[in-house]
Backbone as CSV, one residue per row, in Angstrom:
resi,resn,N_x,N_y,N_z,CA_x,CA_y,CA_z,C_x,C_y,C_z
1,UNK,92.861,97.512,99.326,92.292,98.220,100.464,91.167,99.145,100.038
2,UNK,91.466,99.877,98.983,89.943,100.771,98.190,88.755,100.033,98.195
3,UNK,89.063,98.650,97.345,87.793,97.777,97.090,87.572,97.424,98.463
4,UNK,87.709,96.981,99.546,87.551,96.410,100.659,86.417,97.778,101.190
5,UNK,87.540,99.227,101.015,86.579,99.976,101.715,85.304,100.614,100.813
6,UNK,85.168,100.532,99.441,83.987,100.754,98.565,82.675,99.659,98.768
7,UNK,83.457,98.607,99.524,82.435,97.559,99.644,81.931,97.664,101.162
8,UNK,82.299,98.226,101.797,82.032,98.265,102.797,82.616,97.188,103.871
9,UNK,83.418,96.562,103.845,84.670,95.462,104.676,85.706,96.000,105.176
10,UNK,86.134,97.293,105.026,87.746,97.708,105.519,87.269,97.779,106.731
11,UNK,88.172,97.564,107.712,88.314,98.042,109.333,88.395,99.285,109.377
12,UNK,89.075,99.807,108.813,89.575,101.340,108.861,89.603,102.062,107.203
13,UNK,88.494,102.328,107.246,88.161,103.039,105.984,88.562,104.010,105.402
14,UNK,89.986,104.766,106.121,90.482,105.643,105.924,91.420,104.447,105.039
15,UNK,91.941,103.270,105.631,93.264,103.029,104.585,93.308,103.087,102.881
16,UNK,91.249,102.980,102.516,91.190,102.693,101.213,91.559,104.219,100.707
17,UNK,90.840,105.120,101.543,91.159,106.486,100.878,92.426,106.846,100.348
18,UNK,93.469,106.124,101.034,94.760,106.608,101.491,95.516,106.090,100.060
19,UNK,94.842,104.983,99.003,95.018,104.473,97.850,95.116,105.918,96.609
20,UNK,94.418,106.091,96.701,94.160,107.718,96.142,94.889,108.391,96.816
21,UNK,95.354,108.798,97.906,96.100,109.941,98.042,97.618,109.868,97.912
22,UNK,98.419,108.178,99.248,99.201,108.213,98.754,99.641,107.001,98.719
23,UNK,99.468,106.573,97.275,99.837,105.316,96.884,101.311,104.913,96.835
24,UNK,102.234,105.341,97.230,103.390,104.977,97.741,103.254,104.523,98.919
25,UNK,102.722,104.894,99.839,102.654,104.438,100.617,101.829,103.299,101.230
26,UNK,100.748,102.882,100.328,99.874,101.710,100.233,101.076,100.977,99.750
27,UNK,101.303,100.639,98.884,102.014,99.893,98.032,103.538,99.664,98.430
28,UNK,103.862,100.720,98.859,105.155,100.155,99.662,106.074,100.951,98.835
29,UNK,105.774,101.317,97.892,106.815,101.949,96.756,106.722,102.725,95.324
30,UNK,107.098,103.234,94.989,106.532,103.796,93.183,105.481,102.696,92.537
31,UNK,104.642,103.332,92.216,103.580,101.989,91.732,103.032,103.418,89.878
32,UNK,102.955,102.163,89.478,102.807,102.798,88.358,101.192,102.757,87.884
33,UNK,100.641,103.502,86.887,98.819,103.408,87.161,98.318,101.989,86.667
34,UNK,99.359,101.368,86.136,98.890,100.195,85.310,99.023,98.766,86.574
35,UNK,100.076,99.417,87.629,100.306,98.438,88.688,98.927,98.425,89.119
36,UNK,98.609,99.719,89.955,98.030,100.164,91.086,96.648,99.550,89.970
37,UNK,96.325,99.536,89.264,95.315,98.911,88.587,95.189,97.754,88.367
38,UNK,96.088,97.233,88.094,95.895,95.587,88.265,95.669,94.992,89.387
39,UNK,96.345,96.130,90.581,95.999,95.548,92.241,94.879,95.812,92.866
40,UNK,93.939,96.551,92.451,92.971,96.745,92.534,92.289,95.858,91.884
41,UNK,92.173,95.384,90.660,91.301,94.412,90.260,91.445,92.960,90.860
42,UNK,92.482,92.434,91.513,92.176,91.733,92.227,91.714,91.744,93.238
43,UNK,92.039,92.682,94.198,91.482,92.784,95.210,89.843,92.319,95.056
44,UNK,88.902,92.977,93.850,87.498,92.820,93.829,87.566,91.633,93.202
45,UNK,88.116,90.820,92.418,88.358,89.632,92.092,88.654,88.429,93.682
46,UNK,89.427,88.888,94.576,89.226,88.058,95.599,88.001,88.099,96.368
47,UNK,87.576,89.297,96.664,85.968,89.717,97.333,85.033,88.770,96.872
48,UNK,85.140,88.808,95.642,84.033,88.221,94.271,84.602,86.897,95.164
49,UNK,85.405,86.291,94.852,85.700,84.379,95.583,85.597,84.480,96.812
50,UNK,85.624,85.167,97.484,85.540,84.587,98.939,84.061,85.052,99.794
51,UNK,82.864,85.007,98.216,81.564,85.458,98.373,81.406,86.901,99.617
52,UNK,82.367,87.854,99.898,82.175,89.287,100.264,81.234,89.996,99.376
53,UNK,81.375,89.650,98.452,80.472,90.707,97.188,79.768,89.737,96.241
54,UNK,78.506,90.734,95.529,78.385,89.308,94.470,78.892,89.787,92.800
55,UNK,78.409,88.899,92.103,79.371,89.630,90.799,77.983,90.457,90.180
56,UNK,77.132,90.845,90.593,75.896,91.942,89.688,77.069,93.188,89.933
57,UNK,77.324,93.959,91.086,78.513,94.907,91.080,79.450,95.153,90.465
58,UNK,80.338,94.260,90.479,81.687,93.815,90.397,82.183,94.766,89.437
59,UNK,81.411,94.812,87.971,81.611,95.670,87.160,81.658,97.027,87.065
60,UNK,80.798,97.250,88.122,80.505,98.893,88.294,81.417,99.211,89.114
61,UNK,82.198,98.398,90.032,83.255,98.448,91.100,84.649,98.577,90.709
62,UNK,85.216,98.006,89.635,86.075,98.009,88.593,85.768,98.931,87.681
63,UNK,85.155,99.439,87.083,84.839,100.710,86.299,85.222,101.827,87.386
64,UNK,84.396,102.043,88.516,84.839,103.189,89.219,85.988,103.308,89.770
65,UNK,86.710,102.489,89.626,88.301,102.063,90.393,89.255,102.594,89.223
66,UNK,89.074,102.206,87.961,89.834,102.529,87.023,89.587,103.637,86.653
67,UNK,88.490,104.227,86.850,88.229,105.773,86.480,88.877,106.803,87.590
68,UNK,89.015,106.053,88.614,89.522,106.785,90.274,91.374,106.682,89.687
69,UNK,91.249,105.391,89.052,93.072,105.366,89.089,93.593,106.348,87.332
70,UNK,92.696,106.503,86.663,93.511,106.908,85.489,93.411,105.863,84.855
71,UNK,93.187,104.158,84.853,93.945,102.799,84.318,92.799,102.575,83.010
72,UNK,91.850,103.763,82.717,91.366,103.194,81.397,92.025,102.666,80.274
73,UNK,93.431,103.386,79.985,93.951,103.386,78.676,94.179,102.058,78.863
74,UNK,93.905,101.220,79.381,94.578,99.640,79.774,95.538,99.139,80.589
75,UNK,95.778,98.401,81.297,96.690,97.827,82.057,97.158,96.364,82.211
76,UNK,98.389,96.075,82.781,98.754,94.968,82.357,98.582,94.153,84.031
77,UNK,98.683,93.190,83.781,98.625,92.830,85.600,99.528,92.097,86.036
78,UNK,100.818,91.627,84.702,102.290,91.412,85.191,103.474,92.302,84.880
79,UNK,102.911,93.537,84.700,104.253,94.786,84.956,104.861,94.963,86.386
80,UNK,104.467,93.939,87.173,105.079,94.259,88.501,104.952,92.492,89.359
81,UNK,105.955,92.270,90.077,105.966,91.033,90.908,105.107,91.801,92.169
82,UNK,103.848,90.705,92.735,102.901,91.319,93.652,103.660,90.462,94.856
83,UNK,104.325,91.210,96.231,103.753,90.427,97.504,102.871,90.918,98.157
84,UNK,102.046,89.858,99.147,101.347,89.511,100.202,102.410,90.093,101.354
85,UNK,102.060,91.074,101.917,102.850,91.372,103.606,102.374,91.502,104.561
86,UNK,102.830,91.195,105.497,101.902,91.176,106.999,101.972,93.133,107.233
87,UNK,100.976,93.110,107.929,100.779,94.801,108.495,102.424,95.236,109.047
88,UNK,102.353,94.296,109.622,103.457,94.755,111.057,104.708,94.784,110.067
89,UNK,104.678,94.683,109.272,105.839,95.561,108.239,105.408,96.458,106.968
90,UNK,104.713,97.142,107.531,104.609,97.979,106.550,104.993,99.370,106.438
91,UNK,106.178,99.548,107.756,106.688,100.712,107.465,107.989,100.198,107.002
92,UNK,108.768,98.609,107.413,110.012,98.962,106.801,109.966,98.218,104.986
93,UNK,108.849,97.579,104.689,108.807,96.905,103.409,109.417,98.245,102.408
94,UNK,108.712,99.153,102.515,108.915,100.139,101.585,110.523,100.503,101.158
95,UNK,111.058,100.281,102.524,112.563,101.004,102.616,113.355,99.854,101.578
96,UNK,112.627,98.227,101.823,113.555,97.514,101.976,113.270,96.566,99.721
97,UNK,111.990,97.353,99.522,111.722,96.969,98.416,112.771,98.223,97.166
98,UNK,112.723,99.182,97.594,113.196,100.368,96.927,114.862,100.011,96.986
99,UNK,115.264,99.564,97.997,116.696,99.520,98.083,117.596,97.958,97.262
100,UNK,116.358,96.602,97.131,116.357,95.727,96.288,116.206,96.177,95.066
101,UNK,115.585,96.600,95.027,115.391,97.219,92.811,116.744,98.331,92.285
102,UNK,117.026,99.186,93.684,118.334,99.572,93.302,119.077,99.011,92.539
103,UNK,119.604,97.782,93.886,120.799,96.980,93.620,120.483,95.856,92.793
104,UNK,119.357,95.305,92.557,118.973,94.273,91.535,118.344,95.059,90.386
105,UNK,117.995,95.352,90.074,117.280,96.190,88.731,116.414,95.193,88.568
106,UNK,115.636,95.338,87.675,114.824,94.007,87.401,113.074,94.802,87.338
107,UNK,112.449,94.163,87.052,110.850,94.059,87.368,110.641,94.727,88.698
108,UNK,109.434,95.721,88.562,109.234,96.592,89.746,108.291,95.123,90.511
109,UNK,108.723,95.298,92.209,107.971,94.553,93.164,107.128,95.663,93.999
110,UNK,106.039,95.505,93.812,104.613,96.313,95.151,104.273,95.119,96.284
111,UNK,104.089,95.830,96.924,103.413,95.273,98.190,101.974,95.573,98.721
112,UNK,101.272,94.496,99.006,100.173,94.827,99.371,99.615,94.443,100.836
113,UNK,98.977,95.391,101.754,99.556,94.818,103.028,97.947,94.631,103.507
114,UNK,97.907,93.827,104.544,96.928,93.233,105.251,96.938,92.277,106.589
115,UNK,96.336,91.771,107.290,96.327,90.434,108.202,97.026,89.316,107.393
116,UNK,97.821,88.447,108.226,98.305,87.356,107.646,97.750,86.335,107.553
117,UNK,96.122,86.744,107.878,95.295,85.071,107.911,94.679,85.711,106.931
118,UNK,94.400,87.045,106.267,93.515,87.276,105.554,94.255,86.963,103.643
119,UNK,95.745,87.304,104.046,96.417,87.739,102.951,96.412,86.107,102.543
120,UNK,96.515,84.803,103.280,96.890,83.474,103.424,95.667,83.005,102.500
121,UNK,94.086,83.597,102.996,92.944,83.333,102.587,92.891,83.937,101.128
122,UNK,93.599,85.286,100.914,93.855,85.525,99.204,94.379,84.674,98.396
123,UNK,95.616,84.268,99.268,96.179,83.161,97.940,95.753,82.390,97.863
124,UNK,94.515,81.426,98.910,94.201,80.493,98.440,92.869,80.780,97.504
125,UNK,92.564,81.719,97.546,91.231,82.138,96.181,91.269,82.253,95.515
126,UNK,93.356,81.948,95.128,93.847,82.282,94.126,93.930,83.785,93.391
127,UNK,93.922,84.371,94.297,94.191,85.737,93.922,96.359,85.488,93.006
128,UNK,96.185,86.426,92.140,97.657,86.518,91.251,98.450,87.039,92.218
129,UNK,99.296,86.630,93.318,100.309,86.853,94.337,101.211,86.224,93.898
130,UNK,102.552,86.604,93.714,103.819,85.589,93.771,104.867,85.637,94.839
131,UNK,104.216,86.042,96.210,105.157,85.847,96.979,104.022,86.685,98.494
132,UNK,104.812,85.822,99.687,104.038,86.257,101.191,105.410,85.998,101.639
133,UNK,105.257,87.345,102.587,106.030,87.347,103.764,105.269,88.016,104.897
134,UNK,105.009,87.005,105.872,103.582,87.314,106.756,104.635,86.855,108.647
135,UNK,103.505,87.380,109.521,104.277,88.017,110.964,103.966,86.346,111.297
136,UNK,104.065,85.332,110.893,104.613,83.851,111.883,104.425,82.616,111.057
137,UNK,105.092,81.619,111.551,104.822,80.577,110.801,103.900,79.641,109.844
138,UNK,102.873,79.787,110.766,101.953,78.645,110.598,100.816,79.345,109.588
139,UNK,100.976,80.376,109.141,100.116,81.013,107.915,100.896,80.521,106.590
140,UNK,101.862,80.943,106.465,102.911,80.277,105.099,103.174,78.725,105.309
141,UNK,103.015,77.605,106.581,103.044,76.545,106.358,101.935,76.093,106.158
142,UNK,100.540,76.562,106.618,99.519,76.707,105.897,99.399,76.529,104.282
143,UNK,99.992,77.498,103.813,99.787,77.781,102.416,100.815,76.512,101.737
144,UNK,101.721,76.209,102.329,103.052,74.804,101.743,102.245,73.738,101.885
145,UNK,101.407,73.401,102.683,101.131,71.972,103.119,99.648,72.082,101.944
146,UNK,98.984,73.095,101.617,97.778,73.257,100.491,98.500,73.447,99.051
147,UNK,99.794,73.784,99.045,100.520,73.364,97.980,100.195,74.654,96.880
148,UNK,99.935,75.834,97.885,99.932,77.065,97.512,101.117,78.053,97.962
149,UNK,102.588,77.459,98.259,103.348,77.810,98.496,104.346,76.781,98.300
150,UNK,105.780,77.416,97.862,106.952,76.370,97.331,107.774,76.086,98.793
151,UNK,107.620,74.606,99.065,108.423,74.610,100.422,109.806,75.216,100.664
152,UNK,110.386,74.702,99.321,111.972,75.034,99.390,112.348,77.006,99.384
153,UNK,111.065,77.340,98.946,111.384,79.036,99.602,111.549,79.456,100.635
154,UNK,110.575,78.661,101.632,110.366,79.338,102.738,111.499,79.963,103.899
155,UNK,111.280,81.046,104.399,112.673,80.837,105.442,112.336,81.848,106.085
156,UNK,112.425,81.807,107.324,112.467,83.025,108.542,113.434,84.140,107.795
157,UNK,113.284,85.521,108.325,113.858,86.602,107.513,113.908,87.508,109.096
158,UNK,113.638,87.331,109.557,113.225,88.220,111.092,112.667,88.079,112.329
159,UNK,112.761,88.659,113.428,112.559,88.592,114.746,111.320,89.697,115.245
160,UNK,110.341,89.453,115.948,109.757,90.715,116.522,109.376,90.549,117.588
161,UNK,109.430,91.460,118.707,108.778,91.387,120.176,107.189,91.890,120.498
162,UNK,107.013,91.288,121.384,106.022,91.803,121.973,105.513,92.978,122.409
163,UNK,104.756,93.941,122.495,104.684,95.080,124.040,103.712,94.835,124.493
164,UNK,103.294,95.659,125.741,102.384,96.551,125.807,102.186,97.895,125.785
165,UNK,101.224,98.404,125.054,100.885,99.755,125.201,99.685,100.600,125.258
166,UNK,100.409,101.462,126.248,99.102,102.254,126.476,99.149,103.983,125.860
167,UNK,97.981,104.463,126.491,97.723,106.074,126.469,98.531,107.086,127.190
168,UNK,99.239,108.049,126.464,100.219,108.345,127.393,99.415,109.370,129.023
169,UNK,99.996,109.043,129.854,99.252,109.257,131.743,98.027,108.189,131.877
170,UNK,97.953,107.131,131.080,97.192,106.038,131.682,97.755,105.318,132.626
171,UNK,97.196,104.427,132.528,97.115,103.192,134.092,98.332,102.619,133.882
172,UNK,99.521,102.399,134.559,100.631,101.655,134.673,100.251,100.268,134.541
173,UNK,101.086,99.339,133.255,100.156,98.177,133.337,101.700,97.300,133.170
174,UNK,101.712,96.014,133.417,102.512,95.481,132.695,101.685,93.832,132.350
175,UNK,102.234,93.036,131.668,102.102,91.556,131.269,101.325,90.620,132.599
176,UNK,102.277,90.885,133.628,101.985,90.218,134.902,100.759,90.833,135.807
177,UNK,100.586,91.722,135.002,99.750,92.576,136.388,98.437,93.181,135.334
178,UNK,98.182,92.406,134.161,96.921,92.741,133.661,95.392,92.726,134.371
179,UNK,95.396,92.335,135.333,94.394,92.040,136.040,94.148,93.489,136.928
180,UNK,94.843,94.505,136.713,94.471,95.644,137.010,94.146,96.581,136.103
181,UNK,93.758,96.391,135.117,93.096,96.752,134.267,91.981,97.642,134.893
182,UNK,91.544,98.754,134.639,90.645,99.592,135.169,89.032,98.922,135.108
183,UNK,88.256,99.101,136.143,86.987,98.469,135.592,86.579,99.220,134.596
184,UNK,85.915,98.383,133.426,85.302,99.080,132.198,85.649,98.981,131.150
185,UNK,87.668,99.159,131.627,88.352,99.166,130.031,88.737,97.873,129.757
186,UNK,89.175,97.668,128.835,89.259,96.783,127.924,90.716,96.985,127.457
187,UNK,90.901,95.873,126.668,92.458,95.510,125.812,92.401,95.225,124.800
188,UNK,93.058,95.781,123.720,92.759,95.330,122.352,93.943,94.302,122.199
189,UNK,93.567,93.275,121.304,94.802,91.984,121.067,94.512,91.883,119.195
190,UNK,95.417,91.174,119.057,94.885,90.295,117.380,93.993,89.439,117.438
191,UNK,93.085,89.205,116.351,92.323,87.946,116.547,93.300,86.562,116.631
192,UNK,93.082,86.266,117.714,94.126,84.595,117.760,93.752,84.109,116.396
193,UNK,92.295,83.863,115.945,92.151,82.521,115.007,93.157,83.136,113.489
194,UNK,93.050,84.593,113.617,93.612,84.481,112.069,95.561,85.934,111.840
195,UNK,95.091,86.156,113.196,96.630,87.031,112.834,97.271,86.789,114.181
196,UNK,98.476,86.755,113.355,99.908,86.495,114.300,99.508,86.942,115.473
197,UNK,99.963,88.293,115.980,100.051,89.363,116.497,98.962,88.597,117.799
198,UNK,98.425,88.042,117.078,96.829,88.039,118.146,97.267,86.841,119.111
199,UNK,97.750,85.052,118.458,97.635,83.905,118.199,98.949,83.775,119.532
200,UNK,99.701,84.866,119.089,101.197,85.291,120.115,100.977,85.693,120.990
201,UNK,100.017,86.641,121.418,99.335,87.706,122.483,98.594,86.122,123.316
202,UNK,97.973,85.345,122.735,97.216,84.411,123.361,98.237,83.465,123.933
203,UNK,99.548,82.863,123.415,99.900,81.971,124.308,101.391,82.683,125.481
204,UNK,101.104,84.050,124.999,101.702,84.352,126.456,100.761,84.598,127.371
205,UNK,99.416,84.867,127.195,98.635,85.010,128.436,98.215,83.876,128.946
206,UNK,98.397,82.818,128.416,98.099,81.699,128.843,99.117,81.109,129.618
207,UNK,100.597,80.999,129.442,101.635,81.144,130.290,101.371,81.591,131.314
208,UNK,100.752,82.840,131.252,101.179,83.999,132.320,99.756,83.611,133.338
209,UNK,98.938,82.742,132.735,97.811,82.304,133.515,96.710,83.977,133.531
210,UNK,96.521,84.607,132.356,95.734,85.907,132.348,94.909,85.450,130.973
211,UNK,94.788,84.533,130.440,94.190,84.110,129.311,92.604,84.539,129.479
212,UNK,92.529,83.650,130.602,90.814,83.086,131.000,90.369,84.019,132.139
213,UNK,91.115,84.752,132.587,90.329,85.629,133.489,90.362,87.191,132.906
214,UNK,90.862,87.169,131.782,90.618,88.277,130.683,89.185,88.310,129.793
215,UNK,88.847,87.403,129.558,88.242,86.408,128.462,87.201,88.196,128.030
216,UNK,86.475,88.291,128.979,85.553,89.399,128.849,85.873,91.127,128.745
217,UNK,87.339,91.111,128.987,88.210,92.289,129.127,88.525,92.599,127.345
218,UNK,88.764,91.569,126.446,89.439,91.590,125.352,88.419,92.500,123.858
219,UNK,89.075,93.226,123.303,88.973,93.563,121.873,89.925,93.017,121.102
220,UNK,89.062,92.617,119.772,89.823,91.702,118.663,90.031,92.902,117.804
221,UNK,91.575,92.401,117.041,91.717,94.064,115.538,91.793,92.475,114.542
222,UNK,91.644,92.962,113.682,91.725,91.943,112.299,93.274,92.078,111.842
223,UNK,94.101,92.987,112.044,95.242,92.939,111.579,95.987,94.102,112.732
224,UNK,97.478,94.249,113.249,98.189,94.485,114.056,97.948,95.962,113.999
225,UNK,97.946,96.835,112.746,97.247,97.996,112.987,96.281,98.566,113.541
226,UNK,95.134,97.270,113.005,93.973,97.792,114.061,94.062,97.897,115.255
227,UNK,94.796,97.007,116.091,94.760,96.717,117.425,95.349,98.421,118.356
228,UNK,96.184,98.246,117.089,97.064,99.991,117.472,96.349,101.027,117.442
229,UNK,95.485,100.877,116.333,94.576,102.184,116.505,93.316,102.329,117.620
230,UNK,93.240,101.520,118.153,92.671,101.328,119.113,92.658,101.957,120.607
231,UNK,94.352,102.143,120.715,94.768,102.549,121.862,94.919,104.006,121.174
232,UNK,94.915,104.051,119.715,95.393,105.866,119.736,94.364,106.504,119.629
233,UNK,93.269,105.636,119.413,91.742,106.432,119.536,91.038,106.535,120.955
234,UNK,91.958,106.296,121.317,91.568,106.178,123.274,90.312,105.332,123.932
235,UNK,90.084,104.369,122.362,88.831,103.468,123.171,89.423,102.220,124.042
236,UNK,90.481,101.869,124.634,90.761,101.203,125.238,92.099,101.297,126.341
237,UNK,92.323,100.727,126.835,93.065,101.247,128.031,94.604,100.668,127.611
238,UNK,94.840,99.683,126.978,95.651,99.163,126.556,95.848,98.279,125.480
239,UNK,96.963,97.723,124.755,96.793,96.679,123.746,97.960,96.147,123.572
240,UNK,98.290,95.049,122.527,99.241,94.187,122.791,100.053,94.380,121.075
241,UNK,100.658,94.978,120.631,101.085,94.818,119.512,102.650,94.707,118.991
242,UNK,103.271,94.641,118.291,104.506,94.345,117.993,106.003,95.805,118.532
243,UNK,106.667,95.447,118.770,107.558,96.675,119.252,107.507,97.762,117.665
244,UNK,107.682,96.833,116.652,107.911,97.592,115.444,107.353,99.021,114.985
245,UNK,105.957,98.471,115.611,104.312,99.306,115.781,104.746,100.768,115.936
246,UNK,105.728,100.646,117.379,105.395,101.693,117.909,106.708,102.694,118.068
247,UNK,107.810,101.958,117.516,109.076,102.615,117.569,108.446,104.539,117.062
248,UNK,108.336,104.655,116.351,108.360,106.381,116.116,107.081,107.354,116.498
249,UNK,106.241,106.518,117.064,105.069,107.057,117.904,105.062,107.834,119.103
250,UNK,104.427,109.054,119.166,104.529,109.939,120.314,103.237,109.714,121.073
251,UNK,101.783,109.169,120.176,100.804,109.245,120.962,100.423,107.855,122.087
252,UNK,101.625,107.125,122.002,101.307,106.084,122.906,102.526,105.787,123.746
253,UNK,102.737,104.929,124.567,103.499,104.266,125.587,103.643,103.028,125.308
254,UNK,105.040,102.736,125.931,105.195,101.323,126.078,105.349,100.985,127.268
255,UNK,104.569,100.469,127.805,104.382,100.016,129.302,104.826,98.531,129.739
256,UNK,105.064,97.772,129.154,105.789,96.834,128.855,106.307,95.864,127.738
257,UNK,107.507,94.916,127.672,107.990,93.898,126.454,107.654,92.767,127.323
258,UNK,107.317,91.974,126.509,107.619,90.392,126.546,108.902,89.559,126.980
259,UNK,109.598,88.977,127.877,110.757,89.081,127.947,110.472,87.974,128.767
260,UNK,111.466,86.726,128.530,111.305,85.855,129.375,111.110,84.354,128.750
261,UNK,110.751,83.569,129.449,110.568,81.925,129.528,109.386,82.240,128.770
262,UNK,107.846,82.849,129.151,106.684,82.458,129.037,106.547,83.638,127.286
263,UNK,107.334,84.512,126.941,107.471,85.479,125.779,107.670,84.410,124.538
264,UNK,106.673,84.774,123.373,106.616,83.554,122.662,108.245,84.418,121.485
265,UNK,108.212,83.542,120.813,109.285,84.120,119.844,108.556,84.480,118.432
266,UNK,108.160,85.481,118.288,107.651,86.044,117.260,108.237,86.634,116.117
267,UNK,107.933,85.160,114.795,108.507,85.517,113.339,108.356,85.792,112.343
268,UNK,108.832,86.648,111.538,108.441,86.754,110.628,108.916,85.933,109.295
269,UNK,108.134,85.615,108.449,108.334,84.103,107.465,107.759,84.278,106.277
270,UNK,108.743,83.793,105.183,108.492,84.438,103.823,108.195,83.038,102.698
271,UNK,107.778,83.394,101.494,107.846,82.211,100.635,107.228,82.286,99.491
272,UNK,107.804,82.144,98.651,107.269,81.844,97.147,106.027,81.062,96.513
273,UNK,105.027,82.196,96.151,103.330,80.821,95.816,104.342,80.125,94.494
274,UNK,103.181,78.653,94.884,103.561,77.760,93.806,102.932,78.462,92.358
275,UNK,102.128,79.075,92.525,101.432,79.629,91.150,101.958,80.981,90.625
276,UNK,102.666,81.705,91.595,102.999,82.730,91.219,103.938,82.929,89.819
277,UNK,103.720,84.152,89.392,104.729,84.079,87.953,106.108,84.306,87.999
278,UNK,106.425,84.829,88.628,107.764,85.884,89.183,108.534,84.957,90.308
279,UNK,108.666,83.644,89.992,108.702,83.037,91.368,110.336,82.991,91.701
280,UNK,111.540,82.958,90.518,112.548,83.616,90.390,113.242,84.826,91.020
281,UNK,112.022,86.000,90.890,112.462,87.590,91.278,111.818,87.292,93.273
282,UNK,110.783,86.501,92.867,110.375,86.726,94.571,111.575,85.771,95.064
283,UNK,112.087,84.799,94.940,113.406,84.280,95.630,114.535,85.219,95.830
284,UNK,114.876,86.173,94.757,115.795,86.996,95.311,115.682,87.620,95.865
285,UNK,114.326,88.344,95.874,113.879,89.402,96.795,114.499,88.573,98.456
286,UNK,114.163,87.341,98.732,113.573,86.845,99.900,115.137,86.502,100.199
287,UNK,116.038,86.103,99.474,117.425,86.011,99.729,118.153,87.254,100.510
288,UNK,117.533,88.493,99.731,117.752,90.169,99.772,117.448,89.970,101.878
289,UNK,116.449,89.754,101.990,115.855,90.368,103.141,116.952,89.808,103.971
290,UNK,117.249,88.329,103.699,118.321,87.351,105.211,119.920,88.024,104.623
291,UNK,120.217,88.721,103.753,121.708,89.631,103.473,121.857,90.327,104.709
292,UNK,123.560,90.805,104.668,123.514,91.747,105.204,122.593,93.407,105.509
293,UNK,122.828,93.589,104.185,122.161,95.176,103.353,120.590,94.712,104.144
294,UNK,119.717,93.428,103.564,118.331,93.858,104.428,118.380,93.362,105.497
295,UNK,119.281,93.280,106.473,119.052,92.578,107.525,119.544,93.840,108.627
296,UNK,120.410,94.869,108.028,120.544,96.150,108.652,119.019,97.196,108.047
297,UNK,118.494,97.113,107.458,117.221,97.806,107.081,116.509,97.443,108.048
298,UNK,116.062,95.984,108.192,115.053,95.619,108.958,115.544,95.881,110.475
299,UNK,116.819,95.712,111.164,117.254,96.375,112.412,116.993,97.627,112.662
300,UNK,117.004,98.450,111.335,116.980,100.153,111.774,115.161,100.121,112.254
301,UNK,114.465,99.436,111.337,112.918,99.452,112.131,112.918,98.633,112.886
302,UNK,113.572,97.890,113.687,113.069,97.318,115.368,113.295,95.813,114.999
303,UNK,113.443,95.386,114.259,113.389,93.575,113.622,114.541,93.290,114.173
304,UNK,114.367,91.809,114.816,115.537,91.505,115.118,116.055,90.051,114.393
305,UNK,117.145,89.728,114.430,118.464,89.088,113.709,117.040,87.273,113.099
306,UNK,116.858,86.132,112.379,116.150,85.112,112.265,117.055,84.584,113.241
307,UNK,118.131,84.418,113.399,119.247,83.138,114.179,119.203,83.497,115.155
């Protein structure tokens, strides 16, 4: 997220800052300077492949990163198993990575969080990931069918709903009745083509027959956060993001859930890269999450049951 925002690509340029301040909380968990350094060098290592940047920089970008992290004395870039996580868990990953290393000991696991079409587009640039657990299917079967993911890992781990939400004393809105939308304002959604959040938001409005007479009403977020910050920056009247989002939030509303025939079933889905090194520790991890122990973690933040 630093390199994204030094390069000028973050959505929200505060998240890179937030690397430096509090890297527990980027990372999901205790990250050590040699981690938080190796995750950073990929990050500008994926930029560099997916032509964002060119490599005349690159060096000066990695120099100032390691001088920002402390990581001169050297670092290793397998002192830690890396996952790929969708946004829309990135408040309970933390709980649920800290409470696995408890009870498993083993090799520290970080998390690195982003869009699930973006994190999908890392592994295939081959960025060093050994494991995604991203907000729906078809990003990790994506990555199985390119043979950048081990089929026999894969497995639903969780449930998430829909809302809507707004500004708190805004416009009463619900699913069915978007078409009262105030003239002017707008709705923030996910981008359908590349995050869940968005792709889900699109085929319930299409159900609901509000798809196409929205068309000009809509703001795109690149990942489920953005969409959120959207409504808390008061540039829009409403938005569509995961219940998870918003469980401990005071500055917004939930004005409506998804509920019903036309409510898509929104999952979350995990899996082991074929290239990854750690591909052992990321299976247990991913065993960890469908247990009892993470399957009451992920309930206390809003996730509901895979079955």
């Amino acid at each position: 997220m630093l390199a994204r925002a030094l390069i000028g690509q973050a959505e929200d340029r505060e998240a890179g800052a937030a690397l430096i301040r509090q890297p527990r909380r980027v990372f999901g968990g205790p990250v050590s300077r040699q981690s938080a350094c190796a995750i950073l060098v990929r990050e500008l290592v994926v930029h560099l492949a997916l032509g964002r940047i060119s490599a005349l920089p690159l060096a000066l970008l990695v120099m100032a990163l390691l001088i920002m992290t402390g990581c001169l004395g050297g670092c290793s870039s397998r002192d830690a198993v890396v996952l790929a996580v969708a946004a829309s868990l990135r408040h309970a990953m933390p709980e649920l990575l800290e409470a696995f290393v408890l009870r498993e000991g083993g090799k520290q696991i970080v998390a690195t969080y982003g869009g699930s079409g973006t994190l999908r587009a890392q592994v295939e640039a081959g960025a060093p990931i050994d494991g995604v657990v991203l907000a729906g299917g078809p990003p990790v079967d994506a990555l199985i069918q390119g043979e950048y993911a081990d089929a026999d890992s894969r497995r639903v781990v969780a449930t998430n709903t829909l809302v809507l939400i707004g500004p708190p004393g805004g416009t009463p809105l619900t699913f069915a009745m978007l078409e009262r939308l105030p003239a002017g304002e707008k709705l923030a959604i996910g981008d359908p083509h590349s995050v869940p959040v968005g792709s889900y938001t699109r085929e319930a409005l299409r159900k609901l027959g509000k798809w196409e007479p929205l068309q000009d009403r809509l703001v795109f977020g690149g990942h489920v956060a953005a969409v959120l910050a959207y409504v808390r920056r008061g540039e829009v009247a409403a938005a569509v993001v995961y219940r998870t989002d918003v469980l401990s939030l005071e500055d917004v509303v939930v004005l409506d859930e998804a509920r019903g025939a036309w409510a898509p079933r929104a999952e979350v889905v995990a899996a082991a890269t074929s290239e990854g090194a750690a591909g052992a520790r990321v299976r247990a991890f991913l065993d960890f999450l469908v247990s009892a122990p993470g399957r009451e973690i992920l309930a206390r933040h809003g996730f509901g049951s895979p079955a």
